[in-house]
C-alpha positions as CSV (number, residue, x, y, z in Angstrom):
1,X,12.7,11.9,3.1
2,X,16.9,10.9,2.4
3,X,15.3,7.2,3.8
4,X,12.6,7.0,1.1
5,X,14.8,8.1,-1.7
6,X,17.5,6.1,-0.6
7,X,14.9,2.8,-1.2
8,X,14.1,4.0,-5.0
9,X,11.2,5.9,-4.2
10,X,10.9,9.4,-6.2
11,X,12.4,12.7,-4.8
12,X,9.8,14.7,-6.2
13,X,7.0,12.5,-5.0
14,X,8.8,12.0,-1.5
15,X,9.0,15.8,-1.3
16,X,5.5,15.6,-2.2
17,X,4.2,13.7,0.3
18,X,5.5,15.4,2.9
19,X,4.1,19.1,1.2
20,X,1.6,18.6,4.7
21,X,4.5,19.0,7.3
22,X,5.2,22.0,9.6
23,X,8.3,23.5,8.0
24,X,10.3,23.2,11.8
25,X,12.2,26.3,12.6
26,X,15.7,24.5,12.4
27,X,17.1,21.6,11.1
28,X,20.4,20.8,12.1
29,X,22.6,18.4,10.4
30,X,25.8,16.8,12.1
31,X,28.8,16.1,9.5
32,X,30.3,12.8,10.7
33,X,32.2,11.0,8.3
34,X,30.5,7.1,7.6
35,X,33.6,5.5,9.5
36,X,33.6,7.1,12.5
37,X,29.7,6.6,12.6
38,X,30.3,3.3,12.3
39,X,32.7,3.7,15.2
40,X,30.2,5.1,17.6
41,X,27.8,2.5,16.6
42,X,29.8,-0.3,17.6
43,X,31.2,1.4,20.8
44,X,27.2,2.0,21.7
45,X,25.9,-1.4,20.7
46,X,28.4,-4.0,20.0
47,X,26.7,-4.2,16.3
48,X,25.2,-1.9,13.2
49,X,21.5,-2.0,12.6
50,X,19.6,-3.7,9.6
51,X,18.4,-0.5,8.7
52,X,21.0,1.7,9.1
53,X,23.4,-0.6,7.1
54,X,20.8,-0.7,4.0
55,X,20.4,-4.6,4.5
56,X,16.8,-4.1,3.2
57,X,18.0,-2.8,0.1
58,X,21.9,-3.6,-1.0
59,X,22.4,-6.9,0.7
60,X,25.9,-7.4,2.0
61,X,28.1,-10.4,3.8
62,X,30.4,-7.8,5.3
63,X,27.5,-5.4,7.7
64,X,30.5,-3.1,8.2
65,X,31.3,-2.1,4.3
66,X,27.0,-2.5,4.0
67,X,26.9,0.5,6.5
68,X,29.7,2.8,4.6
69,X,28.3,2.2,1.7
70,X,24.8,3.3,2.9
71,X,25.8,5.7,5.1
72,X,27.9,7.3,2.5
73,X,24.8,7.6,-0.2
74,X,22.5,8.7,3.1
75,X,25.0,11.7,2.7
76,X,25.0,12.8,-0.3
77,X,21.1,12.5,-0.5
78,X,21.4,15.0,2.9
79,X,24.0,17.2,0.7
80,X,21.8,17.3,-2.4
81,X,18.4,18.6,-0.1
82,X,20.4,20.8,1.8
83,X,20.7,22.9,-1.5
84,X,16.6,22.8,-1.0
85,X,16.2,23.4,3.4
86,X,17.9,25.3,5.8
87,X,20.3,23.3,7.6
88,X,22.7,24.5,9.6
89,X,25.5,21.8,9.7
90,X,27.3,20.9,12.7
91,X,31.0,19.6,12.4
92,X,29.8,15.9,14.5
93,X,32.8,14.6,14.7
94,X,34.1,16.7,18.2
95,X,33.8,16.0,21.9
96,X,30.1,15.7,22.8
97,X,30.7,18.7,24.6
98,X,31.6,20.6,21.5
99,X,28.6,19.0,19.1
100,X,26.5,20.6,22.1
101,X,28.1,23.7,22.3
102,X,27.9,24.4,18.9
103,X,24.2,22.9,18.8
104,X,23.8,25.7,21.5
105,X,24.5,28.3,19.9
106,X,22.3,27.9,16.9
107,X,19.4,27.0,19.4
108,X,19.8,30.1,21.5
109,X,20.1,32.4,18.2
110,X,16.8,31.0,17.2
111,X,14.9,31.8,20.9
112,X,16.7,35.0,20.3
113,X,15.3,35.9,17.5
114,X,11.9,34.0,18.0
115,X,11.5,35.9,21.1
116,X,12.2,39.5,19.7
117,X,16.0,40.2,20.9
């Protein structure tokens, strides 16, 4: 939905039409600031995607401020519907080990409850 609103498309109508969706049981959200994603990305893949930089819609020379920029109004878009959905958000910036941990935790107190205690 943050994708379609991002590209000028209506919230309401984006929230719309996705009305048919399964409402899933948890939605987490890792909180990583747009530099060190940015980081990660290059680390990973030598390079940022089209996509994920916004080059489809704010067309940049420099891929690098393209992807902070986008990245940083992908955010607030997240920010603004987490007012409207239940996410739990996850500090993303630790050790793998600790996004997992913490990812654990909320997954195990969903089976938990899911399957009675």
């Amino acid at each position: 939905m943050a994708r379609s609103v991002i590209r000028g498309l209506d919230e309401d109508w984006v929230k719309e039409m996705y009305n048919f969706a399964i409402v899933p049981d948890l939605i987490i959200s890792l909180k990583v600031r747009p530099q060190i994603l940015a980081e990660r990305t290059f680390r990973k893949r030598s390079f940022v995607d089209y996509w994920e930089s916004g080059q489809d819609i704010q067309r940049s020379s420099d891929l690098y401020d393209g992807f902070i920029s986008y990245q940083s109004k992908m955010q607030r878009i997240l920010r603004s519907a987490a007012k409207s959905y239940p996410f739990q958000e996850i500090n993303g910036e630790g050790s793998p080990e600790q996004v997992h941990s913490e990812v654990r935790v909320h997954v195990e107190r969903l089976l938990g409850t899911v399957g009675g205690g």
